[in-house]
Structure formats: C-alpha cells, structure tokens
Backbone as a ProteinNet text record, in pm:
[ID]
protein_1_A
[PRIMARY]
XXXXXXXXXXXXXXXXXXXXXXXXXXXXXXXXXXXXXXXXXXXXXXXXXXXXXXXXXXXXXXXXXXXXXXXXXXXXXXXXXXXXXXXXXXXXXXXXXXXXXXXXXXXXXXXXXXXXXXXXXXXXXXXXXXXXXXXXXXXXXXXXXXXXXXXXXXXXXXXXXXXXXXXXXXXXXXXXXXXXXXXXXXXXXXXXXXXXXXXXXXXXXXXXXXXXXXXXXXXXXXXXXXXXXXXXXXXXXXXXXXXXXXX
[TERTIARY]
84.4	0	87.9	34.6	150.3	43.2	205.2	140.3	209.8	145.4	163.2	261.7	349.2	452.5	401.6	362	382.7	474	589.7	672	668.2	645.6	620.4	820.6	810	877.1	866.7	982.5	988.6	1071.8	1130.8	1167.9	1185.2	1209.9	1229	1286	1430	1522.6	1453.2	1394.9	1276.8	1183.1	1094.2	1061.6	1084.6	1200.7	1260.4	1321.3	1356.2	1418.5	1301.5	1210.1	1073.5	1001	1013.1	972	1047	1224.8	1300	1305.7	1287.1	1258.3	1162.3	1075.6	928.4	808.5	827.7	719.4	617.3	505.4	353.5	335.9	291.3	287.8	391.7	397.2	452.9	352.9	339.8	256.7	390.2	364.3	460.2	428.7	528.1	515.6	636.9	639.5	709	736.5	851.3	863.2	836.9	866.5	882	901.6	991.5	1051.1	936.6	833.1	710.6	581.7	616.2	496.9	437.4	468.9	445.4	380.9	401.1	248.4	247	192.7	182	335.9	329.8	460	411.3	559.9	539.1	427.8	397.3	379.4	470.7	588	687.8	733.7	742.9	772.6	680.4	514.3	413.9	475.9	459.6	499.6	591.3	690.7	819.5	814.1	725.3	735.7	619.1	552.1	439.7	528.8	625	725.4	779.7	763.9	826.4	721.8	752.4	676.1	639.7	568.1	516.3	556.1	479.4	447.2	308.5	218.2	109.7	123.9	52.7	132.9	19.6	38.6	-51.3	2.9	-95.4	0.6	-46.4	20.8	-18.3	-108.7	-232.2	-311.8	-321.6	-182.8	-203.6	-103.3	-174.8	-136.7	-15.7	0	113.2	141.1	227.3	236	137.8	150.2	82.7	-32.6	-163.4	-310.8	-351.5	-483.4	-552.3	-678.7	-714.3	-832	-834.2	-810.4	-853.5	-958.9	-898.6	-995.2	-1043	-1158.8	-1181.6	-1073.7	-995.7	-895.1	-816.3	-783	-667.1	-785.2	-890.6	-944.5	-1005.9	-1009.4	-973.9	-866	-736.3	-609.8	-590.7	-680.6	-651.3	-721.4	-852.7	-922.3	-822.3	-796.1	-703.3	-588.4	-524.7	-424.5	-459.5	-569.7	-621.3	-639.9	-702.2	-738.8	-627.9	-495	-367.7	-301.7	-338.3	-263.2	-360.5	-472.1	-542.3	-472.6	-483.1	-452.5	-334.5	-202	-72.1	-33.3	-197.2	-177.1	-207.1	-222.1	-181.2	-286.7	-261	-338.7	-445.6	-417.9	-460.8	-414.3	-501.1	-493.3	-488.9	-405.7	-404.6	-450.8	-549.8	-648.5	-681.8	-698.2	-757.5	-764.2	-867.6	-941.5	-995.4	-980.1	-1016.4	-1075.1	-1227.8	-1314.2	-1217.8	-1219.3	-1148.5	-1185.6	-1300.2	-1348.1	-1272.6	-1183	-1117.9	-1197.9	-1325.8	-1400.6	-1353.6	-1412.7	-1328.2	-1436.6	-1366.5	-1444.8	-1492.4	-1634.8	-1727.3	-1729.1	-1751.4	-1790.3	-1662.7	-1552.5	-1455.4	-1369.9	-1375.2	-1322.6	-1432.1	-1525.5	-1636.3	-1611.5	-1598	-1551.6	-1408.5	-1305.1	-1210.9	-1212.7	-1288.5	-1327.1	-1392.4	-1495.6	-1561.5	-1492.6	-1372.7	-1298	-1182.7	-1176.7	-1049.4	-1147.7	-1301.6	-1336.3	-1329.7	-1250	-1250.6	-1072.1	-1021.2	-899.9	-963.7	-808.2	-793.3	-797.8	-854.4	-852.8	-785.4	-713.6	-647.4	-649.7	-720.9	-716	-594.6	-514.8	-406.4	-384.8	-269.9	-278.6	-290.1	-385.6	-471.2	-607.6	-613.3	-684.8	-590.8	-488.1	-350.4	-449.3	-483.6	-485	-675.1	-773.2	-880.5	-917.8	-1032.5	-1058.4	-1150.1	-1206.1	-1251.5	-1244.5	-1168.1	-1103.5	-1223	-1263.9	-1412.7	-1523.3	-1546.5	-1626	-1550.2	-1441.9	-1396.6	-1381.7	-1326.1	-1358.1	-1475.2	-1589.6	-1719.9	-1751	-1696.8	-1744.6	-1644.2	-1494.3	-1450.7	-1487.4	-1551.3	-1593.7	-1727.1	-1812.8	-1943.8	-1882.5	-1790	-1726	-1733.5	-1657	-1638.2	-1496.5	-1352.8	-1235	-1195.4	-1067.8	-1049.5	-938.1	-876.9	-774.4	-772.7	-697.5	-652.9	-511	-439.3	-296.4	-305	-258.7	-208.8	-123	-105.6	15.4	-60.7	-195.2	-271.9	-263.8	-258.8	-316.3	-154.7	-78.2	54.3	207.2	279.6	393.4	466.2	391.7	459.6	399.5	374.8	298.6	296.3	406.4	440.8	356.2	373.3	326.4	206.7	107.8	-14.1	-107.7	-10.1	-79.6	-221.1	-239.1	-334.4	-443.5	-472.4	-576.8	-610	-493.5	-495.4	-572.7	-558.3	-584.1	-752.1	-761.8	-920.9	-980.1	-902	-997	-1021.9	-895	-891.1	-1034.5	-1022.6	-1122.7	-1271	-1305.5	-1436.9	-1450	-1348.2	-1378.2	-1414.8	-1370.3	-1455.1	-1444.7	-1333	-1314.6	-1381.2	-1433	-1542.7	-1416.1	-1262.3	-1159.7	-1037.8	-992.5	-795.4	-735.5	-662.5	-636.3	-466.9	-380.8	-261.7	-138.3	-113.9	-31.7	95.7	123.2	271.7	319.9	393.8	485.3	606.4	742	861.6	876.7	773.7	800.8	993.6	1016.5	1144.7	1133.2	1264	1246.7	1264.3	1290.6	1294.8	1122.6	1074.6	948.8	824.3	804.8	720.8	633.5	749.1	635	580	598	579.6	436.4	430.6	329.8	213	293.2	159.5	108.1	187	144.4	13.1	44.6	-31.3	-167.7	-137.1	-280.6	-349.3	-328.2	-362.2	-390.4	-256.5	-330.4	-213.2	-262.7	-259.3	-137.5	-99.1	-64.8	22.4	74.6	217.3	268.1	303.8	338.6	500.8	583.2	738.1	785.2	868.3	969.5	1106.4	1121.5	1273.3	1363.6	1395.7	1535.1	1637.6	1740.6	1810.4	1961.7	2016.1	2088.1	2175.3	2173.7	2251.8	2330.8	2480.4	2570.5	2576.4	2565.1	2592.9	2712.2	2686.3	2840.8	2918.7	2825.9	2914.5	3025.3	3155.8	3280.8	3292.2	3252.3	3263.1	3117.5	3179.5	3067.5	3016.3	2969.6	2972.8	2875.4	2922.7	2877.9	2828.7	2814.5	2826.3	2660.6	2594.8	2454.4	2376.8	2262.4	2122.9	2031.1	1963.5	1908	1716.2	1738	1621.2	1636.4	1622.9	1607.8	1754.3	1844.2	1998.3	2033.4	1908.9	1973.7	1992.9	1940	1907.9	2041.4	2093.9	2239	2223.8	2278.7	2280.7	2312.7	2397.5	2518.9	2436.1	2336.6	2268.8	2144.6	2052.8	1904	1893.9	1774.8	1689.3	1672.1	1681.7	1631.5	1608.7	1450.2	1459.2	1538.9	1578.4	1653.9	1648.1	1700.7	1647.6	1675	1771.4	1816.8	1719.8	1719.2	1554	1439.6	1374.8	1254.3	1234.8	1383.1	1390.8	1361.2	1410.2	1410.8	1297.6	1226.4	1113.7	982	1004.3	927.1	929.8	1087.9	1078.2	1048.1	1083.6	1021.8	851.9	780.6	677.1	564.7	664.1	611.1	638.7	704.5	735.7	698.4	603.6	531.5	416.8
-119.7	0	124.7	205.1	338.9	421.7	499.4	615.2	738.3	872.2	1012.7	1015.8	1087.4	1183.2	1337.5	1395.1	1506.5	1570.2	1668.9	1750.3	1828.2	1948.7	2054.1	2124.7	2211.3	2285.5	2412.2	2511.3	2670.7	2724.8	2651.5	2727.9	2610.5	2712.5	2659.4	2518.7	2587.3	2454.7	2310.4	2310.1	2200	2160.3	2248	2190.3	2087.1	2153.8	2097.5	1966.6	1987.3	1808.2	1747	1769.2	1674.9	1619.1	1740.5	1647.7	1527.9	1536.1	1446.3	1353.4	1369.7	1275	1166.8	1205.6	1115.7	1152.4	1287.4	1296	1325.6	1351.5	1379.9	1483.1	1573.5	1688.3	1774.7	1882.2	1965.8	2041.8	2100.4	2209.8	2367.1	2438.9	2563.1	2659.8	2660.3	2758.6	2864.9	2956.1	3051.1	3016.3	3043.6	3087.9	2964.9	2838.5	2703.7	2729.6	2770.1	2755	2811	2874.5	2944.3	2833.6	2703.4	2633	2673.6	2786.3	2848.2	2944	3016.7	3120.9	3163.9	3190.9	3184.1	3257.2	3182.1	3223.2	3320.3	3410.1	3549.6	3468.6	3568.1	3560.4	3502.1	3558.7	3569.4	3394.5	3330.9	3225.9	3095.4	3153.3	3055.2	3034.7	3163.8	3159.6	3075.5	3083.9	3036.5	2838.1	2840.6	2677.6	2594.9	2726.7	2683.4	2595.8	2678	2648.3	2508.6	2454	2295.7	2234.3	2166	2023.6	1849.9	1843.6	1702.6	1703.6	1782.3	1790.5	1838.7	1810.4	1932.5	2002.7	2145.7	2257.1	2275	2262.2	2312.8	2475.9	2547.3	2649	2692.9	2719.3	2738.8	2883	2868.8	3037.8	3023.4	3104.6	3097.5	3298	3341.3	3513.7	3494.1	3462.9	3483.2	3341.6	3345.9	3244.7	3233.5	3156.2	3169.1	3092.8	3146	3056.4	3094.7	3014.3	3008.8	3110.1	3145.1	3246.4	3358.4	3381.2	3513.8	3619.7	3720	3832	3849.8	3967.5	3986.4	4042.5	4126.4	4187.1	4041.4	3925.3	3840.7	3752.8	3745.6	3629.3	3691.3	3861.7	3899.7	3853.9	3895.1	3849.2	3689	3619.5	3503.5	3429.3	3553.9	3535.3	3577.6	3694.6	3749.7	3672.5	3584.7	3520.7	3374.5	3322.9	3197.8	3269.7	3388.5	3421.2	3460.8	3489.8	3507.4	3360.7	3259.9	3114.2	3062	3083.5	3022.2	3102.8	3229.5	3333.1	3231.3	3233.7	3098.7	3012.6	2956.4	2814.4	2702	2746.9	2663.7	2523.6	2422.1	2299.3	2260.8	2332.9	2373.8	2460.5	2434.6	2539.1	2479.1	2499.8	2453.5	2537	2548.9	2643.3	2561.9	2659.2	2605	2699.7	2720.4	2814.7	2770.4	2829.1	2780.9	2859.3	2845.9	2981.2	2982.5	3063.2	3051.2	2950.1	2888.3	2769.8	2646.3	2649.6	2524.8	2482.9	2481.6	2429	2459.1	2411.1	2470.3	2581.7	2711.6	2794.5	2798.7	2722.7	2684.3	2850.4	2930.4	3044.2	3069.8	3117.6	3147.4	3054.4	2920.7	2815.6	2811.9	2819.4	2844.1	2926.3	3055.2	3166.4	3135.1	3062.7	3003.6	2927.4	2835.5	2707.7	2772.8	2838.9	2913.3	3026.7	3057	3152.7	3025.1	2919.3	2782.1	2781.8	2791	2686.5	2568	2570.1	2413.5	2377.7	2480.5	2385.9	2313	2190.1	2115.6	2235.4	2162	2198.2	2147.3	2128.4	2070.8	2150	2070.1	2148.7	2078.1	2260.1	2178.4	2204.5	2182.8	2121.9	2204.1	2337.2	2386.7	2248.2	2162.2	2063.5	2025.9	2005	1893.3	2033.2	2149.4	2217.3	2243.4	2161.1	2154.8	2115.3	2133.8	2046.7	1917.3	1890.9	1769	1701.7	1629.7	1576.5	1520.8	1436.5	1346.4	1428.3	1505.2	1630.2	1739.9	1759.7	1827.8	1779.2	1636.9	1581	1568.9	1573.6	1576.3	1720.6	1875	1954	1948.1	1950.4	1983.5	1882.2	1727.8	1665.3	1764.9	1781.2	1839.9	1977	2097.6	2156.8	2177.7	2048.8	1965	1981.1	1954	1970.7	1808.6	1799.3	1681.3	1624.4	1687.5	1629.1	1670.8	1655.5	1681.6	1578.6	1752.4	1664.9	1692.9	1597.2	1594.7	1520	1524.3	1438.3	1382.1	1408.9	1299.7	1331.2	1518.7	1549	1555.5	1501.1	1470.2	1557.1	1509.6	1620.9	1566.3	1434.8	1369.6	1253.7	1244.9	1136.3	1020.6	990.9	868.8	826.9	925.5	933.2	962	1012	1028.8	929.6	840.4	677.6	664.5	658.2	563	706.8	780.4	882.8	886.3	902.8	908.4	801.8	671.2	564.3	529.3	576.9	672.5	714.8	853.6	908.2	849.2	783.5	715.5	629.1	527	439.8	517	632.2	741	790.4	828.4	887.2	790.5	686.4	580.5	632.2	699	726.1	860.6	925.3	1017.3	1154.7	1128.7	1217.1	1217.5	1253.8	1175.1	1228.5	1150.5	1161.2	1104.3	1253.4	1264.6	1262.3	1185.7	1175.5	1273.2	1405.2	1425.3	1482.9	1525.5	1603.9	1478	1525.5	1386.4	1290.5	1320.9	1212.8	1189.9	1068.3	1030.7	950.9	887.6	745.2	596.4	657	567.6	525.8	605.1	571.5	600.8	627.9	662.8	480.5	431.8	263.7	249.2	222.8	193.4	301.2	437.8	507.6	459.6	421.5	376.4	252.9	159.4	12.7	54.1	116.9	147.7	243.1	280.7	382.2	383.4	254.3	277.6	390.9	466.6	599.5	573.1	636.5	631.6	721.5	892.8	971.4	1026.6	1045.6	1101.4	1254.9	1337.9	1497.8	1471.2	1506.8	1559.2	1653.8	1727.3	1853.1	1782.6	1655.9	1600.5	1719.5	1781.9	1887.9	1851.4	1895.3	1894.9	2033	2077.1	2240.2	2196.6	2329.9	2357.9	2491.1	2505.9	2599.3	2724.9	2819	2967.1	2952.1	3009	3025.3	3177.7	3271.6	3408.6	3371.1	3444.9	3421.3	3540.5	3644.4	3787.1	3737.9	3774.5	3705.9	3783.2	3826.3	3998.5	3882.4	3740.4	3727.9	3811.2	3930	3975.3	4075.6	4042.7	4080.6	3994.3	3994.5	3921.8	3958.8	3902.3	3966.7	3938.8	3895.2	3807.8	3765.7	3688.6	3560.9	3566.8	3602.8	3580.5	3467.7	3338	3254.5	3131.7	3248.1	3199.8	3207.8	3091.7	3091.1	3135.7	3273	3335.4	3294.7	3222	3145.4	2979.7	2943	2831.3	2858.1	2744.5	2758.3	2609.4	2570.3	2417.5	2434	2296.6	2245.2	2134.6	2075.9	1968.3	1892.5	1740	1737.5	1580.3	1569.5	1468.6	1304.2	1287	1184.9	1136.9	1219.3	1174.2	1137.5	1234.5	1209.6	1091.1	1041.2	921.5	771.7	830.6	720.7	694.9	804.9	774.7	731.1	780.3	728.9	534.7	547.2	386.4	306	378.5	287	285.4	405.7	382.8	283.4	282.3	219.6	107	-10.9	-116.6	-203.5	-129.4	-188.2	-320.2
0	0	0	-113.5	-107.7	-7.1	100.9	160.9	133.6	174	185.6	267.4	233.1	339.5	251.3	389.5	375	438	393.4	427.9	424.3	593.9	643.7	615.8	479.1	423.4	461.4	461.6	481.8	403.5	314.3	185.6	43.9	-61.6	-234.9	-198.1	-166.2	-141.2	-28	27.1	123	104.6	-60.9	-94.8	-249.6	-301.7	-382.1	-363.4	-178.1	-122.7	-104.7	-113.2	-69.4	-221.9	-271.9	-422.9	-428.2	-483	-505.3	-423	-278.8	-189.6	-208.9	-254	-285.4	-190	-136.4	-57.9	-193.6	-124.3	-234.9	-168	-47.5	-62.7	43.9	-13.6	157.7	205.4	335.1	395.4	375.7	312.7	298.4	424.6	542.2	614.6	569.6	681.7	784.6	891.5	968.1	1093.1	1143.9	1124.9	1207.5	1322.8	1357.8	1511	1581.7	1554.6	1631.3	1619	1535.8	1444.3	1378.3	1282.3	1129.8	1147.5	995.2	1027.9	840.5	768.6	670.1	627	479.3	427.6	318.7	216.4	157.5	8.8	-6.7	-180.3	-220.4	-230.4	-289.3	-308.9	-99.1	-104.6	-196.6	-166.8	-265.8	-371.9	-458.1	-612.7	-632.8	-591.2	-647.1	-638.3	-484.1	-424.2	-553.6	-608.1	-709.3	-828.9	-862.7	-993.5	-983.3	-861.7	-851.4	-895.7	-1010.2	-1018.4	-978.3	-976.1	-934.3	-780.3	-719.2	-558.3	-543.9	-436.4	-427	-302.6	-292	-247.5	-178.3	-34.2	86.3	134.7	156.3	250	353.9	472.2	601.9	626.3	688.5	671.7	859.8	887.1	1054.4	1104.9	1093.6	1079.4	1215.3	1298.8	1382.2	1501.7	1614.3	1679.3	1782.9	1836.8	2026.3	1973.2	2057.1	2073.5	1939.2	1922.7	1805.6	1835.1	1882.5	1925.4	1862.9	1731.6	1645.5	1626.1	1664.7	1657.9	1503.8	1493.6	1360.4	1243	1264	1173.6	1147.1	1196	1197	1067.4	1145.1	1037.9	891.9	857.8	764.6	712.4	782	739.1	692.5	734.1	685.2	562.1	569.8	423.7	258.3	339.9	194.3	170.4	261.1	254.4	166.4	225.1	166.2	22.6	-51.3	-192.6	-231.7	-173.8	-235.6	-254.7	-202.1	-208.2	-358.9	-316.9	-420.8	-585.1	-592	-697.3	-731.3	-650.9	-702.1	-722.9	-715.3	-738.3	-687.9	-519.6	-454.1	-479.6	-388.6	-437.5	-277.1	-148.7	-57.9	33.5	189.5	260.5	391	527.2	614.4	750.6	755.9	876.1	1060.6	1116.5	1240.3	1330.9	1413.1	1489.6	1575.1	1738.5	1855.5	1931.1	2029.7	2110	2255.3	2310.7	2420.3	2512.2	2480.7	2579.5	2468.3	2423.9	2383.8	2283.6	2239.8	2132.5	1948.8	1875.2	1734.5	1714	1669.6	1617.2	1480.2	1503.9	1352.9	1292.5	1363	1251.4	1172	1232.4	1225.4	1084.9	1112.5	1050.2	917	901.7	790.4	705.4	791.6	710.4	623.5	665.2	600.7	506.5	510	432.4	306.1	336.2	212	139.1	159.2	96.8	21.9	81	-42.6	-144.2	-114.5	-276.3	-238.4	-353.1	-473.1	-357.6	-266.6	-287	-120.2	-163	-21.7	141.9	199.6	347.2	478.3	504.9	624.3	786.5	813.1	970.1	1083.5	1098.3	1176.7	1323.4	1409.8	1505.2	1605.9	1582	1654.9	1715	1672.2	1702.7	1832.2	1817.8	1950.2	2069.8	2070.6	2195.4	2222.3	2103.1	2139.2	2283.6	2378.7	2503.5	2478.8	2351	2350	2201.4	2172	2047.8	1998.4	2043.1	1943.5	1918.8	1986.6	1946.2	1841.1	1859.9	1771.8	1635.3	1616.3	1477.5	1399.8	1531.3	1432.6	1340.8	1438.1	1414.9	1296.7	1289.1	1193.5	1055	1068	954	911.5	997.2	956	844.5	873.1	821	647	639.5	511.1	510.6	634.8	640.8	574.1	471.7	450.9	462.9	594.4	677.3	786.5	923.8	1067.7	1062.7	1073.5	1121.9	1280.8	1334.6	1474.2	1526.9	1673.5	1710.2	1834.1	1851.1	1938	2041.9	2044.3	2173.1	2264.9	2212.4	2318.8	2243.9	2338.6	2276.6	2200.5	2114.8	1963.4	1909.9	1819	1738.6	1797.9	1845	1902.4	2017.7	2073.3	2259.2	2231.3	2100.4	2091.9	1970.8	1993.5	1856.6	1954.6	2037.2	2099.5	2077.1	2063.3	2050.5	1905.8	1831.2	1715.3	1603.2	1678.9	1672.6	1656.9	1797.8	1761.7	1727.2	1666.6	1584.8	1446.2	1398.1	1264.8	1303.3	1370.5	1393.7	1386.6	1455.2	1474	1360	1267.5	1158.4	1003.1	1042.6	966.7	782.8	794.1	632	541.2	680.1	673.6	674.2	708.4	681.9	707.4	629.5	627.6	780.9	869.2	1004.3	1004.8	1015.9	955.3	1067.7	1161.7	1242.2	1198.2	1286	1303.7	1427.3	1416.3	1564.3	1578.3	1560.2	1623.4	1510.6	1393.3	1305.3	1223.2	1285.9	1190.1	1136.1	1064.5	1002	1042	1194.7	1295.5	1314.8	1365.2	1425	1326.4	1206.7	1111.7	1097.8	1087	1041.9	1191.5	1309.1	1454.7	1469.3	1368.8	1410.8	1317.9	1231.5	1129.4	1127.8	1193.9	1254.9	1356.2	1459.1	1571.5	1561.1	1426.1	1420.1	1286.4	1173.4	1088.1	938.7	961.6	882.6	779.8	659.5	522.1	504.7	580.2	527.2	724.4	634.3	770.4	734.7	819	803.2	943.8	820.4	935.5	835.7	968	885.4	834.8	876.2	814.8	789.8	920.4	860.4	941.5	868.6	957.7	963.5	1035.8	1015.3	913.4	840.6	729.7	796.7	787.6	779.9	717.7	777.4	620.1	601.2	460.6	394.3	409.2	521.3	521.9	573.2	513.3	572.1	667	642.5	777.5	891.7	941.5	1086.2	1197.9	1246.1	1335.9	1499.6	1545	1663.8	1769.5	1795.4	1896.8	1893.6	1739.7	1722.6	1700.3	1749.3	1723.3	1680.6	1579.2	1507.2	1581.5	1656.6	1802.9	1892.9	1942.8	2015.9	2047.2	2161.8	2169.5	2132	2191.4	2117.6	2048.2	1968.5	1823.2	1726.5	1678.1	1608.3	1478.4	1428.3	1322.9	1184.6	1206	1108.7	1116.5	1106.9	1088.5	1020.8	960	977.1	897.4	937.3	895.4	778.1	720.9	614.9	578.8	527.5	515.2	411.7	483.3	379.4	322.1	200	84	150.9	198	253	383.2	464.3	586.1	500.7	391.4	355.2	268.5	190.7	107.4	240.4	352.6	432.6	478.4	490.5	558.9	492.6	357.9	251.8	221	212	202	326.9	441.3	577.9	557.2	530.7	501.4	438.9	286.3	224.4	185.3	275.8	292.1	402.4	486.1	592.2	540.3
[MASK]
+++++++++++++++++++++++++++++++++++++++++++++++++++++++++++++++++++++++++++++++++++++++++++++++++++++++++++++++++++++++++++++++++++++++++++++++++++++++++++++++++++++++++++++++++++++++++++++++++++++++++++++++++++++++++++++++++++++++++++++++++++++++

C-alpha cells in the first residue's frame, strides 16, 4: 500500500528536497521555530514552480493561541485568496473559542474563501478540550484532513488517541499523524494507528556560507544561532518514505 509523506517545508530549497525525496505533498510555512504562520507571496509563487508535488500552505497570521480576533481572520481570508490566486493545491487552517471548542464560525468563514482547494485542519486541534467532538465539528465543516500528534507532545506518545480518531472517523476524513516524526518511528506510528498519510519537517541544520561574521549581534532571540538555519533534507525524507512504504 503506497502512503503520503507530507513535508512541512519553509523554503524553495525544502521543498525541492521533498519532491526528489518522494514525498507527495509539503505544507509551505514561515517561521517554524514558532509552528508556522503563513509564508510570503513571494515564497508561494516560487514553491508553485516545482513540479510534481502538491502545495498546501499554512493560513495561521502569527504564533501563540488560536483564538482570532476579527482583523486576523480577515487576514486570513485574503491570505487563503492570495494562495489560491498561485496556485496553490490547498490550505491549512484552524481556529479555537477561548473555551477550547473549534471555532465553527470562524473556521467556515475560512473554508468558504479555499473553494474548490484542499482543506487541512491543523494542530490547533492537539490544543482543542474535546477531540471526538472536535472531529465531528470539523468533519461536519467539510475539512479533509486533521494533522495531529494525538493530543501529546509527539505522534508517538499520541498513537493511541490518534488511533481513535482514525477508527471514529470511519473514512469520513484523512487523520494525519505528526509532531517527532522520523524514520525511525514513522512505520511503529503507522502500525499502531492505521493511517494512510504522515506529516514531518525532516530537517536537519545547514551551515551559512558568510565568511565575515559579526557574533556579537542578534538579530532576536539571543539565542538563536545566526550562522545556521533548517532544512529539510532529501536523505531523511527518502528514508522515511521507504520505511513507510514497505510496511
């Protein structure tokens, strides 16, 4: 049985290793280290120009909770009609009321601005307060995925929920195990929970090549290493593809 790897990419080059890799789609963020938040125009367009991948993109306006005011979920309408305008092949949304429930209006208003594209609701679900209720509201929706990591702080440690919902959702919507995914534990997660389609960032640091170096500024986060940044890369996602798909 062939399965999905999807590879959660943040630039050209990650998603260019995920095509060649053999993944089938990536999710295109920003700003990983925060758990994404939509990426530029600039970055869509260009991730559009790769062929034979399909192109999710993340519609999440900044970090922290999911509880969006009105100006943000504007912001996330025009963002979803700028992904669509490039191409994209979906959209990865999720919205939460401060009582932990999924916000149907909110998330509606999203859904009906993709259209025709894919919908993925993401792991603003891992911080819902009641998961089996939440899968119904987001199937009723018409969402046709939920990535998560099962409620826990990694796919692994969250098979047995996950497991669940696959089982509750009865085919009624694709139920996408990630968080921790390697090529170690990708078959062990998919033994244990039955699911079709898997989501990891497979990166791993890449070096800059500036030779002048000015250590002594930050451009954020102190510390945050200047002279580094992630990338996924071709060799994890080949592995994890074939662990996959040899189960």
């Amino acid at each position: 049985m062939k399965r999905t790897l999807e590879v959660c990419a943040g630039s050209v080059e990650s998603v260019v290793a995920a095509r060649n890799g053999g993944a089938g789609r990536v999710e295109l963020c920003a700003a990983l280290e925060i758990g994404g938040t939509t990426p530029s125009a600039g970055l869509i367009a260009e991730a559009r120009q790769i062929e034979g991948i399909q192109l999710n993109v993340l519609i999440r306006p900044r970090g922290g909770d999911f509880l969006y005011n009105e100006a943000e979920i504007r912001c996330m309408i025009r963002d979803i009609e700028m992904a669509h305008q490039l191409g994209a092949d979906g959209v990865v949304i999720g919205a939460l009321t401060s009582q932990g429930n999924i916000d149907k209006d909110c998330c509606s208003r999203l859904i009906n601005a993709a259209g025709s594209m894919s919908v993925t609701f993401h792991r603003a679900f891992d911080m819902c307060c009641n998961p089996l209720n939440a899968l119904e509201d987001i199937i009723d929706m018409g969402c046709h995925r939920i990535l998560t990591s099962g409620q826990a702080p990694s796919a692994i440690k969250g098979s047995a929920l996950i497991k669940q919902l696959i089982d509750k959702a009865n085919n009624r919507i694709i139920i996408m195990p990630g968080c921790g995914v390697n090529a170690h534990n990708a078959t062990t997660i998919i033994k244990a929970t039955s699911a079709t389609e898997i989501h990891a960032s497979a990166r791993t640091v890449v070096s800059s090549l500036m030779q002048y170096r000015n250590e002594s500024v930050s451009m954020g986060n102190s510390d945050y290493d200047e002279y580094s940044h992630m990338e996924s890369d071709i060799d994890i996602i080949k592995q994890i593809v074939e662990a996959i798909n040899n189960i």
